[in-house]
C-alpha positions as CSV (number, residue, x, y, z in Angstrom):
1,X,75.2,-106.5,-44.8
2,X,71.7,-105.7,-44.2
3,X,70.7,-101.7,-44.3
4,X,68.0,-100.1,-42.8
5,X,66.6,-96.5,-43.2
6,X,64.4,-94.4,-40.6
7,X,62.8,-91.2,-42.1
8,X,62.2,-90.5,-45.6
9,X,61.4,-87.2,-46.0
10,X,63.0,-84.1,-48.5
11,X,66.3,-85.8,-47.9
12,X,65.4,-89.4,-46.3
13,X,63.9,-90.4,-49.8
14,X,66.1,-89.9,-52.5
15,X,69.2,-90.6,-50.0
16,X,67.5,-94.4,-49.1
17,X,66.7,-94.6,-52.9
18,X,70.2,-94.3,-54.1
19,X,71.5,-96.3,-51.0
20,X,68.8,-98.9,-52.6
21,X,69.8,-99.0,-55.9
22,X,73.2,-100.9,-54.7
23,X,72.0,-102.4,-51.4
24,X,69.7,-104.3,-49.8
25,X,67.2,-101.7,-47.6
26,X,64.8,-101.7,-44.9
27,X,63.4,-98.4,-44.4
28,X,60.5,-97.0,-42.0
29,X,59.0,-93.5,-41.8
30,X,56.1,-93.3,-39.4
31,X,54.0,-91.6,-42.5
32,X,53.2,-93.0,-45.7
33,X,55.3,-92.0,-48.1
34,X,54.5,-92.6,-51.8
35,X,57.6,-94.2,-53.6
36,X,58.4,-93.8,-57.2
37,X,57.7,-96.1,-59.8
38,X,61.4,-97.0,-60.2
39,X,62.1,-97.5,-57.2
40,X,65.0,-100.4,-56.7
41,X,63.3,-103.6,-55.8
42,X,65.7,-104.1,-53.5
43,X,64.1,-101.2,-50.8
44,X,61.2,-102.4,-48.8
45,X,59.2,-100.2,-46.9
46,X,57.6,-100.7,-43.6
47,X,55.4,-99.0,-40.9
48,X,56.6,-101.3,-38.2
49,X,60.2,-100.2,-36.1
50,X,61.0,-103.7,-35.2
51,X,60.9,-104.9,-38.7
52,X,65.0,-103.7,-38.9
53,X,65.8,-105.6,-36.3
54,X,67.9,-107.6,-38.0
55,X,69.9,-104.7,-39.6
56,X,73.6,-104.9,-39.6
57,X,73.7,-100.7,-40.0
58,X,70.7,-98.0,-40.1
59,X,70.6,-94.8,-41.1
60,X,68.7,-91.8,-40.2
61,X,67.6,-88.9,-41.6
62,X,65.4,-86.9,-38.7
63,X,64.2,-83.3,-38.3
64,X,65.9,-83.0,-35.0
65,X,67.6,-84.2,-31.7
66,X,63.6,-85.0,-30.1
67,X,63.1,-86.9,-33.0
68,X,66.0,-88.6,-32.9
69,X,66.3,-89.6,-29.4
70,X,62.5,-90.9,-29.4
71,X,63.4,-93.2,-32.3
72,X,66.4,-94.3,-31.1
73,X,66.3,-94.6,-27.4
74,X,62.3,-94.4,-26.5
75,X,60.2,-97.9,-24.8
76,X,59.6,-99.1,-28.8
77,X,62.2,-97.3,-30.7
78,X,64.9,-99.0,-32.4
79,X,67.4,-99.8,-29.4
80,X,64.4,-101.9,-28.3
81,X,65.0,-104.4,-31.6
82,X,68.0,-104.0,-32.9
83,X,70.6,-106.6,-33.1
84,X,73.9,-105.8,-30.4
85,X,76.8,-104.2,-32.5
86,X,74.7,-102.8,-35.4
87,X,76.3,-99.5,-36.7
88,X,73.9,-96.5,-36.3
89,X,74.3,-93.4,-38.4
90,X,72.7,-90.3,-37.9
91,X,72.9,-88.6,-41.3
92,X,70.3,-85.3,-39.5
93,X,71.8,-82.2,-38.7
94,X,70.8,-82.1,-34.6
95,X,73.2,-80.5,-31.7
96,X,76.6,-81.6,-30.8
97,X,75.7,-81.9,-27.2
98,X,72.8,-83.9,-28.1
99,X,74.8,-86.1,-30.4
100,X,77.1,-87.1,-27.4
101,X,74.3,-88.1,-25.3
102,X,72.8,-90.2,-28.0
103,X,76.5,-91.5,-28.6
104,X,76.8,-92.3,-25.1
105,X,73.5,-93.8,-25.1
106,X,73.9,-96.1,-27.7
107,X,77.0,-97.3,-26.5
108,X,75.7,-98.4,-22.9
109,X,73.7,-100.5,-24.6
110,X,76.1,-102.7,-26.9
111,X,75.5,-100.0,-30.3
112,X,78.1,-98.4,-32.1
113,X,77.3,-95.0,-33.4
114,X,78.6,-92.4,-36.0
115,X,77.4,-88.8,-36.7
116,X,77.4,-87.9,-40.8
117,X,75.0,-85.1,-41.2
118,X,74.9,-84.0,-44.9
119,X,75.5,-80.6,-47.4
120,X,73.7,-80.2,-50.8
121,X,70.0,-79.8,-50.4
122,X,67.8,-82.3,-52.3
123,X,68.9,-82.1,-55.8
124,X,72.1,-83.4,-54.4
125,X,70.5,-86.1,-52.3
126,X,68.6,-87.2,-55.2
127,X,71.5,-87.8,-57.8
128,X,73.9,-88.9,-54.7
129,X,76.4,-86.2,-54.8
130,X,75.9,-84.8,-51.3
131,X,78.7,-83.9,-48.7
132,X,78.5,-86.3,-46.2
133,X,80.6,-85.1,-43.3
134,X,81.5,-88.0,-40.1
135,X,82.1,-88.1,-37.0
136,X,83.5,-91.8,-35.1
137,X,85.8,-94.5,-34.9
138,X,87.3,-95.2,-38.1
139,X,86.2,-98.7,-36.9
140,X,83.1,-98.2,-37.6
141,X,83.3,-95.8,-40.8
142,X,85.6,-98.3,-42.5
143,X,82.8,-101.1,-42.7
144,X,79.9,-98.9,-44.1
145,X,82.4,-96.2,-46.2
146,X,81.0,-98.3,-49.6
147,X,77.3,-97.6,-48.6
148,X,78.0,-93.9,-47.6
149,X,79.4,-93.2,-50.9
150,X,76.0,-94.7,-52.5
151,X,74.5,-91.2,-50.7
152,X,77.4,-88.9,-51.1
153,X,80.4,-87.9,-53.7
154,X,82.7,-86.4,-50.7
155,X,83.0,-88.2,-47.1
156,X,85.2,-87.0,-44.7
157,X,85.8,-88.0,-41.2
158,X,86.2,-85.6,-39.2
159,X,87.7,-86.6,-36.3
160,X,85.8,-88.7,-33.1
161,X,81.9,-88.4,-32.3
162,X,80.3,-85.3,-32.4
163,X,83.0,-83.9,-35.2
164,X,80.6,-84.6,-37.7
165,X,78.3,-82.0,-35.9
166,X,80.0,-79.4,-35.7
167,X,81.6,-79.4,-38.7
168,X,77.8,-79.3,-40.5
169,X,77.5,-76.4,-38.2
170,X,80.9,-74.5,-39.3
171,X,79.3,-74.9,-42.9
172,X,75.7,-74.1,-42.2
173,X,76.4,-70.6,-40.4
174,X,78.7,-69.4,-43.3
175,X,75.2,-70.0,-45.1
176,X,73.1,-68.4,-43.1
177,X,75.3,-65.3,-43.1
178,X,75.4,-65.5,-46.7
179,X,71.9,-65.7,-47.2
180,X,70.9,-62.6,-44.5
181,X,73.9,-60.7,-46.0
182,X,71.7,-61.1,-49.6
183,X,68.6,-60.1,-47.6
184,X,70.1,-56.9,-46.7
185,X,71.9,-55.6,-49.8
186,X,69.2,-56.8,-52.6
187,X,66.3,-54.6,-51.7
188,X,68.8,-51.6,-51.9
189,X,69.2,-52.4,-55.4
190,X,65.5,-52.4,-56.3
191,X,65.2,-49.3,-54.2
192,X,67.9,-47.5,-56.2
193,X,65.7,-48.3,-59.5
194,X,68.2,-51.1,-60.7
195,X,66.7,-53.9,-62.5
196,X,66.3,-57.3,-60.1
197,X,67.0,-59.7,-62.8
198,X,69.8,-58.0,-64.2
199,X,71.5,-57.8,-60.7
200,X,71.0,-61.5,-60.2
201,X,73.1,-62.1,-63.3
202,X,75.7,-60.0,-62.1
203,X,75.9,-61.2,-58.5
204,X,75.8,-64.9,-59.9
205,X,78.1,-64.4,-62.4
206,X,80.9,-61.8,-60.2
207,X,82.7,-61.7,-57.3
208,X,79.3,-61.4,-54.8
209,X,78.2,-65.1,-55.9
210,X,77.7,-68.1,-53.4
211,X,75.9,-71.1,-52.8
212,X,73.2,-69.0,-51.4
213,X,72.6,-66.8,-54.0
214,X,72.8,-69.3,-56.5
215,X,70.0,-71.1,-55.1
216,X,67.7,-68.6,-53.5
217,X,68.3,-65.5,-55.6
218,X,66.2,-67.2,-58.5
219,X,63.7,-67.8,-56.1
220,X,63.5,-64.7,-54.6
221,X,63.0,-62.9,-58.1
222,X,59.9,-65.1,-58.4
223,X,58.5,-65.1,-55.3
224,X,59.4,-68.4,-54.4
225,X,60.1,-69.5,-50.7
226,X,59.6,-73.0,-50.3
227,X,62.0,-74.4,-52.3
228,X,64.5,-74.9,-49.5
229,X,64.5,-76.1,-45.5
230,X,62.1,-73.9,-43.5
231,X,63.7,-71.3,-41.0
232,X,61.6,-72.4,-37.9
233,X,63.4,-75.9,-38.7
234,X,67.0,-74.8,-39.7
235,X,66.9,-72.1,-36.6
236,X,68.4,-75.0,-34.5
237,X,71.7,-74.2,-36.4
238,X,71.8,-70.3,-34.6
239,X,70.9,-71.6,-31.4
240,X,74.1,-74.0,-31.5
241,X,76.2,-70.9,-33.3
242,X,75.3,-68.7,-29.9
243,X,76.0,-71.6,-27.4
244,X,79.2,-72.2,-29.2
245,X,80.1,-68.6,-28.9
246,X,79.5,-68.4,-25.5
247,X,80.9,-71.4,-24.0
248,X,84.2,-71.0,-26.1
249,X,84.2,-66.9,-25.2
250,X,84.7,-66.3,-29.4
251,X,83.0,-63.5,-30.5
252,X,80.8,-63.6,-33.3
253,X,79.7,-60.0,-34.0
254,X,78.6,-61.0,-38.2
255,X,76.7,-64.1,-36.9
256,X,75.0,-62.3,-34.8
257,X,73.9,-59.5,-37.3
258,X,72.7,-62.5,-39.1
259,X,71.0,-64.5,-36.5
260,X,69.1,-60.9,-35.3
261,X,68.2,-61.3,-39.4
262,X,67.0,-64.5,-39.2
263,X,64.8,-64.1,-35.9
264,X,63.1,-60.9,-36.8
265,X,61.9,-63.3,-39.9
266,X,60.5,-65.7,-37.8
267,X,58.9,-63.2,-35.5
268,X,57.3,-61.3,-38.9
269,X,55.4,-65.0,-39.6
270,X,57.6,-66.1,-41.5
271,X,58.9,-69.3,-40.2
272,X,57.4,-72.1,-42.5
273,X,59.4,-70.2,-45.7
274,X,62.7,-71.1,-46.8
275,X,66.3,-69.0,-45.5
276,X,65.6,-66.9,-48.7
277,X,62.5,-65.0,-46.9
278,X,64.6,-63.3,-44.8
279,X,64.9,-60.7,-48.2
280,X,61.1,-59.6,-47.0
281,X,62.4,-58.4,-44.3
282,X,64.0,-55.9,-45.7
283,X,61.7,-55.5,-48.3
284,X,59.1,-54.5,-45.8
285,X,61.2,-52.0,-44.0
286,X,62.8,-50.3,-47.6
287,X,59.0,-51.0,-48.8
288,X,60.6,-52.8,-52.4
289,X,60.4,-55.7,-54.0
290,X,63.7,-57.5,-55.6
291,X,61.5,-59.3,-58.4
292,X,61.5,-60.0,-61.9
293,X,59.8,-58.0,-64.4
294,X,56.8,-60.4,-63.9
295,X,56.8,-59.1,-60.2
296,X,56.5,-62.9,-59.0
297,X,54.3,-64.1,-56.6
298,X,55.1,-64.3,-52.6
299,X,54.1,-67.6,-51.2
């Protein structure tokens, strides 16, 4: 089979490397993107859309459902070249109700398409032991399942289109109430007097731990907060947590604690910083830093 790639950004790249390093690949990214030295012989880059036409399966990697649909379903984008019965797999993390448009889409005009957005950040993208949850006919996961575990340690399918979705969704709001939970209760510490780096050893190391504050509580003590997906981007993910409440009458009184977290962030300016910014929130308000004894640096 022939692979193609479309978008190799934070997680395109090392996700199209690794799928490289066992397969053939085609990938595109409207950008030029600088590749490493390493990188497998077998992955050709390209500027030009039609150039995957004669993929067998493509995956993409996209910042959101615009994106997506313009690639995929615009005059020139890749439903325009693409051979009939090609496999497409959206590996972004967009809408569900989006997904089923692109789905039905796709499929009006001979394509068959599966949903697998991704868990594990780019360290896990880049040494191929990401979560890799799917959505579709296990007709058209069963052919590609060797190339998806190039990209990820763990695939699941989840059940038809759109599964894949909402699953990434069910996984993405525990971690955003994780994360604005940390936001809140940190600053009290440093406002009691209680050393910052000595509380990050104890929350990483007790009962309070998670994926969250593994990753961003480091950060945080140093100031750091672009290390991770930026909260104007990942907001998308709230939005679909609201609508979802709503339209299934489930109330979601800690999500939206969280979400009123997350939004006064982004009206404070801080939208181009990573989930962990949502500590200067709190910060402000408590007027405290949770730091290291360097102090750190905000960014």
């Amino acid at each position: 089979m022939q692979f193609g790639f479309v978008g190799l950004g934070q997680m395109g790249k090392p996700m199209a490397l690794n799928l490289a390093r066992q397969l053939d690949v085609i990938a595109f990214d409207a950008r030029p993107v600088l590749m490493p030295e390493d990188a497998p012989k077998t992955l050709e880059v390209t500027g030009n859309l039609s150039e995957l036409a004669n993929c067998d399966c493509v995956f993409l990697s996209l910042p959101s459902a615009g994106v997506v649909k313009s690639v995929l379903l615009s005059k020139d984008g890749l439903a325009a070249h693409l051979k009939k019965g090609a496999i497409i797999v959206d590996t972004s993390t967009i809408e569900y109700n989006a997904t089923l448009e692109i789905s039905a889409s796709l499929s009006e005009k001979g394509y068959r398409f599966v949903d697998a957005p991704v868990s594990g950040m780019q360290a896990r993208a880049e040494d191929g032991t990401l979560t890799m949850m799917c959505g579709g006919s296990s007709d058209d996961i069963a052919p590609i399942e060797f190339a998806l575990k190039t990209m990820a340690s763990k695939v699941l399918s989840m059940g038809p289109v759109g599964s894949g979705q909402l699953t990434k969704l069910i996984n993405q709001l525990l971690f955003d109430i994780n994360m604005a939970a940390l936001a809140e209760i940190l600053p009290i510490s440093a406002k009691l007097g209680l050393d910052s780096s000595k509380i990050a050893e104890i929350v990483n190391s007790g009962t309070g731990r998670s994926y969250a504050s593994e990753f961003f509580i480091p950060n945080i003590l140093k100031g750091n907060f672009s290390n991770g997906y930026p909260m104007q981007n990942a907001y998308k993910d709230l939005i679909s947590g609201a609508e979802l409440s709503a339209r299934q009458l489930v109330p979601t009184p800690v999500l939206a604690a969280a979400t009123a977290t997350y939004q006064r962030a982004l009206l404070e300016g801080h939208g181009d910083k990573d989930k962990g910014a949502m500590v200067l929130v709190f910060e402000e308000l408590l007027k405290t830093r949770f730091r290291d004894q360097d102090g750190g640096v905000d960014v």
